[in-house]
N, C-alpha and C positions, 0 to 999 in steps of 0.2 A: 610807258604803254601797258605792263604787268599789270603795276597797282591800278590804273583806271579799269583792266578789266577784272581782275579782284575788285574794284566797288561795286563793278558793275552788275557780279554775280553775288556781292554780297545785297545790293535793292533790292536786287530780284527773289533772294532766300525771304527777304524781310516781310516781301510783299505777299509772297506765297503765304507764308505763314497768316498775313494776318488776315491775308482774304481767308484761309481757313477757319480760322476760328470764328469769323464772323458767318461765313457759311452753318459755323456748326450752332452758334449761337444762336441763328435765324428761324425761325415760326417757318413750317413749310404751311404754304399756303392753300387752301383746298380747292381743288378743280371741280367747280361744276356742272361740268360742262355735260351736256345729257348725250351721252355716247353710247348707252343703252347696249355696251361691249361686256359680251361675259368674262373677258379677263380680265376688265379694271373693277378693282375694290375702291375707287372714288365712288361719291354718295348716287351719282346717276347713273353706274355700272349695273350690271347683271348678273356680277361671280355668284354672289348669293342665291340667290334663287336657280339658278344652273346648277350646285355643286347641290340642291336641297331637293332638286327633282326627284330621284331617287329615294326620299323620304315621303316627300307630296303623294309621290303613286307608287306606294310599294307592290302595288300589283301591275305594275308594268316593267317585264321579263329586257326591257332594252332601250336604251337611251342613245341615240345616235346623233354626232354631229353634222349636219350637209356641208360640203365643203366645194360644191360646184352649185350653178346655178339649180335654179329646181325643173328646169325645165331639162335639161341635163341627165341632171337626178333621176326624173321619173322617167324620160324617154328612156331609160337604163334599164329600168324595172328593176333594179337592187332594194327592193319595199318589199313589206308587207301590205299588202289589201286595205287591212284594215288599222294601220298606223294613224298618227297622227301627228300631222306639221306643225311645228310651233314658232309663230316670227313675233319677237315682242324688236320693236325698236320706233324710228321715228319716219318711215315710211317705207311704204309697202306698193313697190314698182316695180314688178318682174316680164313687162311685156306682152303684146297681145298675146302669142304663142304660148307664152309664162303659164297666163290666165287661163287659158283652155286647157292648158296640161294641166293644171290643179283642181281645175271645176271637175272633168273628168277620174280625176282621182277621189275627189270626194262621192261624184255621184257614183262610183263603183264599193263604195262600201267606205272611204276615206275620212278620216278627220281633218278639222282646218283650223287652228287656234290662231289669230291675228291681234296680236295688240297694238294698235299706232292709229293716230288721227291724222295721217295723211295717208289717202288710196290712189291709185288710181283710176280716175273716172271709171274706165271702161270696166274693170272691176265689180263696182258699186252696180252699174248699169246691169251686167249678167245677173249679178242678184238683186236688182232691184232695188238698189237701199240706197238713203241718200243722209248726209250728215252738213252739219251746218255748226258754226259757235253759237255758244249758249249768249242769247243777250238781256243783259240782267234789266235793261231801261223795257222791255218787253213784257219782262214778265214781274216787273213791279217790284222789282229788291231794291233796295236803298244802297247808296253806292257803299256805305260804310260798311256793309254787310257781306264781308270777302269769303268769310270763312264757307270751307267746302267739305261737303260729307260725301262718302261713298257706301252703299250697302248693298246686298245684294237680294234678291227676292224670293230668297226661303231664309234668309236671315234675319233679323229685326232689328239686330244693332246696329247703329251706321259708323264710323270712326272719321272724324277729324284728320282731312290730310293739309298739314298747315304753309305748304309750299306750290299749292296750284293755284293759279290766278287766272287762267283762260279752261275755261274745261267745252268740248264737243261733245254734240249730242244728236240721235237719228231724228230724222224729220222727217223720213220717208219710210217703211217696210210693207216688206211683202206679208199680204195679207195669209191667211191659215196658213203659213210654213214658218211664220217668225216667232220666236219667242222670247221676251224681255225676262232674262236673268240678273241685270243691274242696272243701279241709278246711281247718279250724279245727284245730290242736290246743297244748293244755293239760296241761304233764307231759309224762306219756308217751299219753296220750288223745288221736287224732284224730275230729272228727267231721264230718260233710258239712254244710258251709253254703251249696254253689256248685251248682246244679245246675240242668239242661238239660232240657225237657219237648217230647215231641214232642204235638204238639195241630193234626189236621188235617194240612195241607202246609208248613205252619209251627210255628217251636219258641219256648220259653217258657224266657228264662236267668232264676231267681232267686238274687240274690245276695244275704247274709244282711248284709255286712257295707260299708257306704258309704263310714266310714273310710279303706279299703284305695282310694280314689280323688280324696283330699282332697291337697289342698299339699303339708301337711306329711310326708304317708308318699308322694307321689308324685315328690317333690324327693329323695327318696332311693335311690340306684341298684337296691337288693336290692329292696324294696318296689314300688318305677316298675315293675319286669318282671311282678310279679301282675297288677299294673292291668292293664300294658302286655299280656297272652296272655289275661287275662280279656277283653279286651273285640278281642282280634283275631279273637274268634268273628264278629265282627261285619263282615270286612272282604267288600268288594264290595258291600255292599247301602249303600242310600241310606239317611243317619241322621236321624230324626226326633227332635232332643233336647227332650223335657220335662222341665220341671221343674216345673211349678205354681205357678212365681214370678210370671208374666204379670200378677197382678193387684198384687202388689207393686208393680210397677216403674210401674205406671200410679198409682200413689195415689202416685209421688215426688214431692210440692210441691217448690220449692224450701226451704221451711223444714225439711221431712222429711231432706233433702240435705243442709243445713246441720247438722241435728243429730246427722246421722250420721255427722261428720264429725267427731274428735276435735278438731284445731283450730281449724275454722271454728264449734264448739258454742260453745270456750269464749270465743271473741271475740266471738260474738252475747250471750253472758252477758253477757261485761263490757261489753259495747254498751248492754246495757240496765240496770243496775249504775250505769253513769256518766249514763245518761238521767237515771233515778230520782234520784240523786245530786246532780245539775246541779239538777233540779225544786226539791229539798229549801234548798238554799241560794239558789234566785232566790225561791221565796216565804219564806222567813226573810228573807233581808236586804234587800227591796226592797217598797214600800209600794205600794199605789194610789195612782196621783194623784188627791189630794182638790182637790176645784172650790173656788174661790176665789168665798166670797157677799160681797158688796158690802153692805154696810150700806145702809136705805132711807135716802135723804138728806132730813134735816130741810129742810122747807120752808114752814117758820111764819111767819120772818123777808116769805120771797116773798110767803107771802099776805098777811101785813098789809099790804106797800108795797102789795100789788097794790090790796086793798080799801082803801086810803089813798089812793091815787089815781083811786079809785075816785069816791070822796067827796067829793077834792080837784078831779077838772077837773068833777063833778057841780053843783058851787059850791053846796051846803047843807051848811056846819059845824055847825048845828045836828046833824044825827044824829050827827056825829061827837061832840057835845059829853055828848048824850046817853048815848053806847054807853061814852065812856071815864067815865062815872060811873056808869052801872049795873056794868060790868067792875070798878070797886075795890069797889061797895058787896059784891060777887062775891067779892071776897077779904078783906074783912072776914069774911065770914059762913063761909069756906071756915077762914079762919087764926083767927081768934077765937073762932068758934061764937056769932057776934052775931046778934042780927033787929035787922037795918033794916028793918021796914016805918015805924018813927018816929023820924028822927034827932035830933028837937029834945029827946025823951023823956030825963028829967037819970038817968034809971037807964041807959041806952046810953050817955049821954056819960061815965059815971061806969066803967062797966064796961071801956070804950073806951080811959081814961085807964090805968086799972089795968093794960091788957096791954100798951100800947105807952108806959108811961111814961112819960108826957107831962101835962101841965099841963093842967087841965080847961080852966081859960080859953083856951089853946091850940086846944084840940081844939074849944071853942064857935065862937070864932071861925072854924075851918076847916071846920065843918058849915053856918054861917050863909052862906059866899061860895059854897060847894055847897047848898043849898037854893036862895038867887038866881038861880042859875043854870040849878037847876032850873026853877022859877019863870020866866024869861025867855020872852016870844016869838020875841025875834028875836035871830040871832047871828050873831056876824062870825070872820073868821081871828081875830082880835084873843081873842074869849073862849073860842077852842080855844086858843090859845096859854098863855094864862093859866090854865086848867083844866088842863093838860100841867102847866106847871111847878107847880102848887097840889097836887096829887096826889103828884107825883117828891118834893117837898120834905115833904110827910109823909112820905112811903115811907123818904124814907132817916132820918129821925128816928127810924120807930116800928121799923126793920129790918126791912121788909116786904118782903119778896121777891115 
């Protein structure tokens, strides 16, 4: 049982090991998955440009994270006036109530920076704006023609973002309060995705396109400059950054953390892997300890000296004389299937002869010194001695156990 569980722990060292090295030896694979989270450094994250705000507007005295809803937020009045809210991600859903607490924040003096091409309707509908995808059979591009530029309208240059394949664009604005600060364009088709809303004493940036602020296009020089002039609209005002991650980051268990984590996932697998593992070969190769029953100790022997002595410092051999003749006439009748109620009866002595083989005259005489005996009033050691051996010396003649 040792040595199979020494193999057992020896697989399992073996296995450990090589999943290791193959782990270590492994290409980590890139996530691209557009999470639009300022704490991931994957290429659709937003650390970058979070951690570069503070460059972007050197003249903005404060950067702040929201960490409650904004309706929250602002019912709190923990603001400035005239701040500005910044939501870059993949959509922008904070409720009717949401809606009204921020349009009022804007029109009090507020800023609004929104990057994402999903709104919610009712949203869109207070300011009047409506957006739709770009359809390239519309507007005459040739399906080959993927490649998509972005510029902005006091810029000239446009850069090449080589990872957008749907881009959204307004198809609605409100007339003298809107103004077109960027384009999308496709071919030879540019169209407005970037624009500036005056609302109240405060303005309203919607950006169509959140991409244009992620890692991967912001780590790049021609690109970083869109980001970098889209969002220097913003410079001197205090930054309010939302994202609507806040409930996220509060549901992180440490397991959540773990699993998020490509190599601390797959060492808690194999953590549990070699558990299960381990379980499987200790209940296979190792038994319960079964309890040790003791056999009940015969103590026949005990009782007879006991009731022998009984008898013995009693001083009446009589009942002793007695009891060891009813005890054989007892195993006559058990081993033979005899009636002794009449031992002198020549049908018992004859029957008696037949199964113990023995000489009838034999066996007369040794019911005649047993009948005497019976027959006696008075008795000494002397005729328990002789009724002992009178008895043993049939027993072993007739094989009487």
């Amino acid at each position: 049982m040792k040595s199979n569980l020494k193999l057992g722990i020896f697989l399992l060292v073996i296995v450990l090991i090589m999943t290791a090295l193959i782990q270590v030896n492994q290409k980590e694979k890139i996530n691209w998955n557009r999470t639009y989270n300022p704490k991931d450094k994957i290429p659709y994250g937003t650390f970058v440009i979070k951690n570069e705000l503070k460059n972007i507007l050197p003249h903005s005295s404060e950067i702040k994270t929201v960490k409650q809803t904004l309706y929250t937020f602002l019912d709190e009045g923990k603001y400035d006036n005239h701040a500005a809210i910044v939501f870059i991600g993949s959509s922008f859903s904070i409720g009717e109530a949401g809606n009204k607490k921020v349009l009022d924040f804007v029109k009090k003096g507020g800023t609004l920076f929104v990057s994402t091409n999903m709104f919610d309707q009712r949203f869109l509908d207070s300011l009047e704006v409506g957006i739709t995808d770009f359809n390239e059979y519309k507007a005459g591009i040739k399906p080959q023609d993927n490649t998509v530029k972005i510029h902005l309208s006091n810029k000239d240059k446009a850069f090449v973002y080589d990872k957008l394949k749907y881009i959204f664009v307004f198809d609605q604005l409100k007339k003298n309060a809107t103004t077109i600060v960027g384009y999308a364009q496709k071919g030879s088709v540019s169209v407005p995705n970037f624009v500036k809303i005056n609302l109240g004493e405060g303005q309203v940036f919607l950006h169509l396109e959140p991409d244009v602020f992620t890692n991967y296009y912001v780590l790049q020089e021609g690109p970083f400059s869109i980001a970098y002039h889209s969002l220097k609209y913003l410079d001197g005002k205090n930054i309010l950054w939302y994202d609507g991650l806040y409930d996220l980051d509060q549901a992180r268990t440490p397991l959540r953390f773990i699993l998020s984590n490509r190599a601390l996932s797959a060492a808690w697998y194999l953590l549990l892997f070699s558990l299960i593992l381990y379980l499987i070969f200790k209940s296979k190769r190792e038994q319960r300890a079964v309890p040790i029953i003791e056999a009940e100790p015969n103590l026949s022997i005990a009782f007879a000296k006991t009731i022998g002595s009984l008898y013995y410092e009693n001083g009446s051999p009589g009942n002793m004389v007695l009891k060891k003749i009813e005890y054989f006439l007892f195993q006559l009748r058990k081993q033979y299937y005899l009636n002794t109620n009449d031992l002198s009866d020549p049908q018992f002595i004859y029957a008696l002869s037949q199964r113990t083989v023995i000489p009838e005259e034999e066996i007369m005489e040794f019911i005649n010194q047993i009948q005497i005996l019976q027959n006696q009033e008075g008795y000494s050691i002397k005729d328990l001695k002789n009724i002992y051996q009178l008895i043993e010396q049939f027993k072993q003649k007739a094989n009487l156990l």
